[in-house]
FIPA-789314 format. One record per residue: residue number from 1; residue in one letter; chain; z, y, x of N, C-alpha, C in turn. Coordinates in pm, 1 decimal. Layout:
% residues N
<r semar="NUM" nuba="A" torza="A" n_w="Z" n_v="Y" n_u="X" ca_w="Z" ca_v="Y" ca_u="X" c_w="Z" c_v="Y" c_u="X"/>
...
***
This chain:
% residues 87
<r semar="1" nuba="X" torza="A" n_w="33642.3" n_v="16908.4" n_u="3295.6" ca_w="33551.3" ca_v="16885.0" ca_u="3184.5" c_w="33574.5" c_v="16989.6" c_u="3075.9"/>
<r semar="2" nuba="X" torza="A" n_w="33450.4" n_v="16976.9" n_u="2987.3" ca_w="33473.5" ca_v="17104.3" ca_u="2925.1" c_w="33586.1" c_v="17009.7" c_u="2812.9"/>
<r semar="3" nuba="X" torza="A" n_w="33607.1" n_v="17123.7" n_u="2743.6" ca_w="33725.7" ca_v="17065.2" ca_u="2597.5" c_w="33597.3" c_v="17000.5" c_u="2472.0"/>
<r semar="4" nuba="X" torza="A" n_w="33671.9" n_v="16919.6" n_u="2427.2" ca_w="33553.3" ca_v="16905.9" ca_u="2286.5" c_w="33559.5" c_v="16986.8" c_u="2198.4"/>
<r semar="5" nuba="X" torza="A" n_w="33470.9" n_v="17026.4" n_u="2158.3" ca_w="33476.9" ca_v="17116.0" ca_u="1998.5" c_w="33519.6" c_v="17105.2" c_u="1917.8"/>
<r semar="6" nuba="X" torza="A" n_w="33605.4" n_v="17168.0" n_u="1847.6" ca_w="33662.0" ca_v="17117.6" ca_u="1712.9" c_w="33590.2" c_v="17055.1" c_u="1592.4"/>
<r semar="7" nuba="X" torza="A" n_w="33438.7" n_v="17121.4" n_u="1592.8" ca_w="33393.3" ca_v="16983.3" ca_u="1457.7" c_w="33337.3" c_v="16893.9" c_u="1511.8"/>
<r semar="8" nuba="X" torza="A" n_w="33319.1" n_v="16852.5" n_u="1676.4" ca_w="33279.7" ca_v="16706.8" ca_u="1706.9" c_w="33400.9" c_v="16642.6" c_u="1714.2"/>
<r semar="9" nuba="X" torza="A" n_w="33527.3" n_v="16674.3" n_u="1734.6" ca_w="33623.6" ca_v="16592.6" ca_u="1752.6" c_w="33721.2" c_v="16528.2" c_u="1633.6"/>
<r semar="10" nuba="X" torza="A" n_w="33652.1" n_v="16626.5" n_u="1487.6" ca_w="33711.6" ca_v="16576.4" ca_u="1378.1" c_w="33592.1" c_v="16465.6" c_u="1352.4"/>
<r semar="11" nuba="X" torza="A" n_w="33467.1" n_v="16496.1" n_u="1393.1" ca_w="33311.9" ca_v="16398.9" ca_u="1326.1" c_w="33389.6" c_v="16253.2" c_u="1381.4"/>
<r semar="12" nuba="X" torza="A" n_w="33418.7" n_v="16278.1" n_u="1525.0" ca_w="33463.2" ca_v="16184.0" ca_u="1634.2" c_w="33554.7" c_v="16071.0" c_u="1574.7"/>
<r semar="13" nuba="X" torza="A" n_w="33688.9" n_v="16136.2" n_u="1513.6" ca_w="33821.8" ca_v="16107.6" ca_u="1425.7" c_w="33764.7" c_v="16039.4" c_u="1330.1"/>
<r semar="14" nuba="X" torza="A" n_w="33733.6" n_v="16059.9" n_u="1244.2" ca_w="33660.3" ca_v="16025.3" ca_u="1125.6" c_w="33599.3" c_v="15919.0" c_u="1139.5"/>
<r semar="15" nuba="X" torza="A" n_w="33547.8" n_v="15903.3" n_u="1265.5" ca_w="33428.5" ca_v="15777.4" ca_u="1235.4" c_w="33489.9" c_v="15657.2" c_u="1332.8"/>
<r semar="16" nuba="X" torza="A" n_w="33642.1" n_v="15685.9" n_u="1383.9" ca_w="33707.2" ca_v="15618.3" ca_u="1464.0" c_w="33648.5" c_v="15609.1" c_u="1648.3"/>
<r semar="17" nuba="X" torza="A" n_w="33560.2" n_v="15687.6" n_u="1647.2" ca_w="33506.7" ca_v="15676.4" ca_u="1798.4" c_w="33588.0" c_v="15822.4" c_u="1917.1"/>
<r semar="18" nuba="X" torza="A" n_w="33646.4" n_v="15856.8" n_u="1881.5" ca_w="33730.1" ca_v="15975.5" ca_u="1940.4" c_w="33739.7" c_v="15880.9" c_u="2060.6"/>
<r semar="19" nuba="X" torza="A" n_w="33839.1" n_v="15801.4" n_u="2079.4" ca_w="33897.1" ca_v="15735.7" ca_u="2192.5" c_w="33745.1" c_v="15669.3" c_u="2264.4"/>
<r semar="20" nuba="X" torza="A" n_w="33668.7" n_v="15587.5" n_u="2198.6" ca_w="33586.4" ca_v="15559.9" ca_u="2255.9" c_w="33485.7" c_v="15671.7" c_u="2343.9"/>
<r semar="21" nuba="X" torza="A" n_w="33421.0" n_v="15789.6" n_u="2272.1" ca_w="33393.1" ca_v="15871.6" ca_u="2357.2" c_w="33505.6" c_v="15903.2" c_u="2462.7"/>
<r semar="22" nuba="X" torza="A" n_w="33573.8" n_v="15944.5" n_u="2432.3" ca_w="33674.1" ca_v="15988.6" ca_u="2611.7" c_w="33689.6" c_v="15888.3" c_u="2674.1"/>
<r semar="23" nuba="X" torza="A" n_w="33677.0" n_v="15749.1" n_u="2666.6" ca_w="33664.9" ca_v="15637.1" ca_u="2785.3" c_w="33486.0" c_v="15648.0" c_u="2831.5"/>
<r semar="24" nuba="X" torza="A" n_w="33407.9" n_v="15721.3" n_u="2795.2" ca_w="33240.1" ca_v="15714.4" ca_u="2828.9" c_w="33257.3" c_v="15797.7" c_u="2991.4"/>
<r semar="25" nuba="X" torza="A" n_w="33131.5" n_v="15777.5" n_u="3044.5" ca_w="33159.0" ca_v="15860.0" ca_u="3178.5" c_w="33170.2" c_v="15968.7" c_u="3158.9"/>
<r semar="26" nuba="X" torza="A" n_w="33166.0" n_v="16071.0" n_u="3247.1" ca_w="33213.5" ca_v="16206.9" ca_u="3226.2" c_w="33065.4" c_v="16287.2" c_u="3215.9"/>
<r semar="27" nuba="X" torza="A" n_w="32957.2" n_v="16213.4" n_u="3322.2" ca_w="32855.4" ca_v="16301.7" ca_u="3272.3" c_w="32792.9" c_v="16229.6" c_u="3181.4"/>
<r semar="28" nuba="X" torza="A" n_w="32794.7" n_v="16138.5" n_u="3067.2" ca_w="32751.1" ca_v="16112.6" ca_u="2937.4" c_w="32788.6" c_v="16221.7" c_u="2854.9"/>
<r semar="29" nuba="X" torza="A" n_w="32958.2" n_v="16196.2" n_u="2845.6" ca_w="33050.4" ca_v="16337.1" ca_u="2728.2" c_w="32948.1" c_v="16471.0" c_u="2782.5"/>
<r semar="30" nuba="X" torza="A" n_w="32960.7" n_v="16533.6" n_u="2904.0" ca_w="32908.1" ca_v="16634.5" ca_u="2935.7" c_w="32779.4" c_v="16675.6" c_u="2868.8"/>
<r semar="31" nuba="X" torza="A" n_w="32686.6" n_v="16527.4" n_u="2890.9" ca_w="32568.2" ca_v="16575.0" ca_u="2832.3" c_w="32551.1" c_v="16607.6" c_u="2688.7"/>
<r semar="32" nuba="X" torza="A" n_w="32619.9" n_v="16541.4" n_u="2610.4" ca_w="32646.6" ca_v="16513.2" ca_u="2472.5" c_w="32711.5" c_v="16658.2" c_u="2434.0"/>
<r semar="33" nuba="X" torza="A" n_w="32776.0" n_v="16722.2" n_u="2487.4" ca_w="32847.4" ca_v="16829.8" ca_u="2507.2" c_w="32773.8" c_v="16951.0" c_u="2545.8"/>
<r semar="34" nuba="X" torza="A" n_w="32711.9" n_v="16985.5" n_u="2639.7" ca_w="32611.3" ca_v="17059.3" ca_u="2619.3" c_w="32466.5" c_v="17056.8" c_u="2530.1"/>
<r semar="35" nuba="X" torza="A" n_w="32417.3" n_v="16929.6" n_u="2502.8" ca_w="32339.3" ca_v="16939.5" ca_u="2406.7" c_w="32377.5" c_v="16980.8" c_u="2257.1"/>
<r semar="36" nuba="X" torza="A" n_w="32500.3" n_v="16932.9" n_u="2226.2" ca_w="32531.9" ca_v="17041.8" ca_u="2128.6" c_w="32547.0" c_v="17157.3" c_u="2122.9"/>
<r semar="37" nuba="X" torza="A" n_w="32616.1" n_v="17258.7" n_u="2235.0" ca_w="32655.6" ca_v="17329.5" ca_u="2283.2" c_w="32561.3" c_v="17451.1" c_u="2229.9"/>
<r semar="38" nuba="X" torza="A" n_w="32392.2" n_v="17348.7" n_u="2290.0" ca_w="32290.5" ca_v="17436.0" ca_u="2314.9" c_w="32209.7" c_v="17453.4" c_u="2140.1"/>
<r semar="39" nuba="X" torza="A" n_w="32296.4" n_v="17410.7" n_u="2059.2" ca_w="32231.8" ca_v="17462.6" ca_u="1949.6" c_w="32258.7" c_v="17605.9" c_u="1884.4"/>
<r semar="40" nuba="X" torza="A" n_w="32130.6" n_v="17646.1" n_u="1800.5" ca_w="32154.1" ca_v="17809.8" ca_u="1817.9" c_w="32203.1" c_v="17800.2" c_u="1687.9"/>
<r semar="41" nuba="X" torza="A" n_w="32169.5" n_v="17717.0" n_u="1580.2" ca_w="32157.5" ca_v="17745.9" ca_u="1431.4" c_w="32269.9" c_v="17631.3" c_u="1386.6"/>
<r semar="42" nuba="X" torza="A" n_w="32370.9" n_v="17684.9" n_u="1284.5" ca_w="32478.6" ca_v="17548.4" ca_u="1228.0" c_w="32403.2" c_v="17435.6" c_u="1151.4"/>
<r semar="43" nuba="X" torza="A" n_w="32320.5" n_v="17485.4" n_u="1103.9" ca_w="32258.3" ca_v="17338.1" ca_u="1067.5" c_w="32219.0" c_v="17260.3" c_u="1185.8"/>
<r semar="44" nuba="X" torza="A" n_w="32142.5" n_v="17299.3" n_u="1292.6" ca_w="32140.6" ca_v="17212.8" ca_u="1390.4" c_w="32251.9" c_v="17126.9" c_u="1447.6"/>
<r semar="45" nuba="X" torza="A" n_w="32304.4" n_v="17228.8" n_u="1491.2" ca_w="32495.3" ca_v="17176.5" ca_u="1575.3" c_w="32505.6" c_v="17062.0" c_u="1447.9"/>
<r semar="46" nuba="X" torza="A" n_w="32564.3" n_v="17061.8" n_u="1334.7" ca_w="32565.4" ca_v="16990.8" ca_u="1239.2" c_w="32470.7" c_v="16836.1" c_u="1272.7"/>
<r semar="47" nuba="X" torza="A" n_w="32355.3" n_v="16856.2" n_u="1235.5" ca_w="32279.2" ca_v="16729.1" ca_u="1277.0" c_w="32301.4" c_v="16667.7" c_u="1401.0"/>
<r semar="48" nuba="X" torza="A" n_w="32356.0" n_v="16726.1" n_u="1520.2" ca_w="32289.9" ca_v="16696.3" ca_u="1671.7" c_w="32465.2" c_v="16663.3" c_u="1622.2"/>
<r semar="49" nuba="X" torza="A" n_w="32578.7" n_v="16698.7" n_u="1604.4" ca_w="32685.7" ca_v="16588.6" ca_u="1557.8" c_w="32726.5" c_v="16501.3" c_u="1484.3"/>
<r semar="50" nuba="X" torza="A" n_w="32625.7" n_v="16465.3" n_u="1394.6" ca_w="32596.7" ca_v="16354.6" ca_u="1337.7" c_w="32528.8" c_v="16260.2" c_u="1414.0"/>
<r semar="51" nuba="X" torza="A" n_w="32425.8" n_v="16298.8" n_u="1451.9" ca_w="32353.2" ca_v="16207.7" ca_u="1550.1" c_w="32406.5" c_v="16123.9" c_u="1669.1"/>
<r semar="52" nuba="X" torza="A" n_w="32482.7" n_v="16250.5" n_u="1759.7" ca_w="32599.6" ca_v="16188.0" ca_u="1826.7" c_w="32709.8" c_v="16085.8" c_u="1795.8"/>
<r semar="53" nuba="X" torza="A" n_w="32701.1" n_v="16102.7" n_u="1692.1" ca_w="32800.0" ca_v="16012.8" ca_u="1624.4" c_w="32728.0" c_v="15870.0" c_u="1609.5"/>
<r semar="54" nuba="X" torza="A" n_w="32613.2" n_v="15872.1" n_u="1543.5" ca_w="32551.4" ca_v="15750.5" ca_u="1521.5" c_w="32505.5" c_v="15673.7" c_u="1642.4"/>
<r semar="55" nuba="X" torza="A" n_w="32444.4" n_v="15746.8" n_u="1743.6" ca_w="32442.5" ca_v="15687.7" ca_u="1874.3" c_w="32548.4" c_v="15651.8" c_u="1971.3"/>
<r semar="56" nuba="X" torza="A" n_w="32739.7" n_v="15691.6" n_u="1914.6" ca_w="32825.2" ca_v="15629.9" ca_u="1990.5" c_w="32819.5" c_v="15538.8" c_u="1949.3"/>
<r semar="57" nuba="X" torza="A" n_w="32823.4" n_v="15570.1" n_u="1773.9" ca_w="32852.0" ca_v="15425.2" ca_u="1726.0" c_w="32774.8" c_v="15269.6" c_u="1742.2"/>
<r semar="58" nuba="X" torza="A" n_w="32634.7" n_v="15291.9" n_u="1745.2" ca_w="32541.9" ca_v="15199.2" ca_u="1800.6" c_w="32586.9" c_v="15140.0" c_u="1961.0"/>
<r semar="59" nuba="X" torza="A" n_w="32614.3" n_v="15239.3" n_u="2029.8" ca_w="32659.3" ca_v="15245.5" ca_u="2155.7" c_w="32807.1" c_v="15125.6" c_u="2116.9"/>
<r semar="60" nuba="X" torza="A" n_w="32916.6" n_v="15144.2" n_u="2079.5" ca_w="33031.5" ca_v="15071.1" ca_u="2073.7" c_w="32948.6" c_v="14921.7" c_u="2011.8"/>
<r semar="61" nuba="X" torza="A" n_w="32901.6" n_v="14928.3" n_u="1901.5" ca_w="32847.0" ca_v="14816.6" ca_u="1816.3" c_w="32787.5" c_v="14730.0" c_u="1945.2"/>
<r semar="62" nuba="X" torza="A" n_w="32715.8" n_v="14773.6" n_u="2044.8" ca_w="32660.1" ca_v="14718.7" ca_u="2144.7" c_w="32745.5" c_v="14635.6" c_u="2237.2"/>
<r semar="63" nuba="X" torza="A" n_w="32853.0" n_v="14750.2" n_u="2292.4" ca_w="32959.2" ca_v="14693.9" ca_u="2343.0" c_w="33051.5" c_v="14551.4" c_u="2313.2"/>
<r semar="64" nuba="X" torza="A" n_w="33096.2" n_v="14595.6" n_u="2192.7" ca_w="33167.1" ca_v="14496.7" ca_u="2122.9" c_w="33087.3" c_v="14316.7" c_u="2139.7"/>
<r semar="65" nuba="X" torza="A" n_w="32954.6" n_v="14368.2" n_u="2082.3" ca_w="32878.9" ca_v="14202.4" ca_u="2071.6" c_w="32855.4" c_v="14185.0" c_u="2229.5"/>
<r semar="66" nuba="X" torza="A" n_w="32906.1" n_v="14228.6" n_u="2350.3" ca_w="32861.6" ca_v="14202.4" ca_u="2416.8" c_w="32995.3" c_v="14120.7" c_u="2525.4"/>
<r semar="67" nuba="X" torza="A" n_w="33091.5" n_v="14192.4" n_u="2462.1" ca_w="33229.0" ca_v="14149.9" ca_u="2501.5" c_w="33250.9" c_v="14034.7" c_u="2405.4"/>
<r semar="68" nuba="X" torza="A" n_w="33233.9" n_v="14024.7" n_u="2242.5" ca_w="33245.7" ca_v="13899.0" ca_u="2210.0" c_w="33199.2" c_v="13779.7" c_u="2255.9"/>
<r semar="69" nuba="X" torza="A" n_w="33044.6" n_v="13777.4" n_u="2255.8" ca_w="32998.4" ca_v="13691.2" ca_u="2257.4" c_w="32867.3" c_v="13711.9" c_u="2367.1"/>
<r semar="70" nuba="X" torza="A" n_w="32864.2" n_v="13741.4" n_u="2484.9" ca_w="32755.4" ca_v="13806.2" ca_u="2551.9" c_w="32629.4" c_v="13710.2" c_u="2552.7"/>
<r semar="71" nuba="X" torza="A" n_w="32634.0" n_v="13561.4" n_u="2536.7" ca_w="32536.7" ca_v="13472.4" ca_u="2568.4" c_w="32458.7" c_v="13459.2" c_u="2422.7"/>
<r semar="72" nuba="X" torza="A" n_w="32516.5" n_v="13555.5" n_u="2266.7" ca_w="32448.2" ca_v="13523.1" ca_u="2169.5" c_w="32414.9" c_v="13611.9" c_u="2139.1"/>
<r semar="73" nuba="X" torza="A" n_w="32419.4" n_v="13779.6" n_u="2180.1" ca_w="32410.9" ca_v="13875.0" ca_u="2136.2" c_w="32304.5" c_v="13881.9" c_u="2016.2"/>
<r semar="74" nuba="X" torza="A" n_w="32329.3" n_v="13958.0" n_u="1898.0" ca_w="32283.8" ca_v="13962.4" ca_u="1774.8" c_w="32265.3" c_v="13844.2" c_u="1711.1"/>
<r semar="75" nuba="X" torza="A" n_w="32324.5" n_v="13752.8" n_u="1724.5" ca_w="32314.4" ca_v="13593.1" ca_u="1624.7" c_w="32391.1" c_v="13601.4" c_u="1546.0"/>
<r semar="76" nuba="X" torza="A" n_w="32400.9" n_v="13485.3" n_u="1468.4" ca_w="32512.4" ca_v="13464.2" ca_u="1341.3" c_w="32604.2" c_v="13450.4" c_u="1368.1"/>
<r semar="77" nuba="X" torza="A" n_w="32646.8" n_v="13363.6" n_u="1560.5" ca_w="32754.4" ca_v="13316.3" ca_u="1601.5" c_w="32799.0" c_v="13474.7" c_u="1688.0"/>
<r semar="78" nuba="X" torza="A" n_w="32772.9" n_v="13560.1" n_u="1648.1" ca_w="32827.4" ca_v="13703.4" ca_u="1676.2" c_w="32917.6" c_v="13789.2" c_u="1512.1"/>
<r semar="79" nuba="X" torza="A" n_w="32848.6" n_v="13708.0" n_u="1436.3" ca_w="32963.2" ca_v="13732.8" ca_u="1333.4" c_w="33051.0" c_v="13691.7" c_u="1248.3"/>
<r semar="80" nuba="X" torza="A" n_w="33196.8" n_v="13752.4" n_u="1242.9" ca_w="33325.0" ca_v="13694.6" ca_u="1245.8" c_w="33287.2" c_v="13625.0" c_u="1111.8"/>
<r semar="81" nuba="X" torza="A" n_w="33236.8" n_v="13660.7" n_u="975.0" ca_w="33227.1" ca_v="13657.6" ca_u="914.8" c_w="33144.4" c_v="13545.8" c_u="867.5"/>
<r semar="82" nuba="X" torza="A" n_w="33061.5" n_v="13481.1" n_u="934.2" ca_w="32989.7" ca_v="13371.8" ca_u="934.6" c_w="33085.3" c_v="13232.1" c_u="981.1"/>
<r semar="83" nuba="X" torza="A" n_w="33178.9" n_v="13263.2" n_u="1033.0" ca_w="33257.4" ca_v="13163.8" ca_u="1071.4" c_w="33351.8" c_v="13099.2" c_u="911.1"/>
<r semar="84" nuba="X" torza="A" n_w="33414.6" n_v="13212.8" n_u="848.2" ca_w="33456.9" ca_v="13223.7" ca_u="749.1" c_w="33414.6" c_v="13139.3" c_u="673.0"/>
<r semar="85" nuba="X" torza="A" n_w="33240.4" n_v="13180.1" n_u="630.4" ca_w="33189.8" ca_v="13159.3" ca_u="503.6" c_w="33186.4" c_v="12988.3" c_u="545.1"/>
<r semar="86" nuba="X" torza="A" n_w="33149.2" n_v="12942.3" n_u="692.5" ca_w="33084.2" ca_v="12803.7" ca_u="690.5" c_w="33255.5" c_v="12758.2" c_u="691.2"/>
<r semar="87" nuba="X" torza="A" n_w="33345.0" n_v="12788.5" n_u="708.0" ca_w="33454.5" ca_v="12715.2" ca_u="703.8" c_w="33491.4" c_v="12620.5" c_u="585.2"/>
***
């Protein structure tokens, strides 16, 4: 596989999804990886790693409610925090 780039892997760090991308398949990272790759202009690369970022993160957010609670996905009884307040 190729190596990650140094400013997707600090964007990565930062937003706590580092580890989560390197558990993704290999041709997801890949693709994600050359589509940045393939930008010509730094403002682009810039956006298209932000973006990446927001779509792991949606991506994990998905995960998570699905491992919590798979039979309520997006309900109230999916958040921790609702348990709290009615306590």
């Amino acid at each position: 596989m190729q190596p990650i780039p140094h400013d997707l892997r600090r964007a990565l760090q930062r937003s706590g999804l580092d580890e989560f991308f390197r558990e993704h398949p290999r041709v997801h990272r890949v693709d994600y990886l050359r589509w940045i790759a393939a930008s010509k202009r730094r403002g682009t690369r810039r956006r298209r790693i932000d973006e990446a970022v927001v779509r792991l993160a949606r991506q994990w957010q998905e995960e998570v409610a699905r491992f919590l609670r798979p039979d309520v996905r997006g309900s109230v009884a999916a958040d921790p925090q609702h348990e709290r307040r009615c306590a």
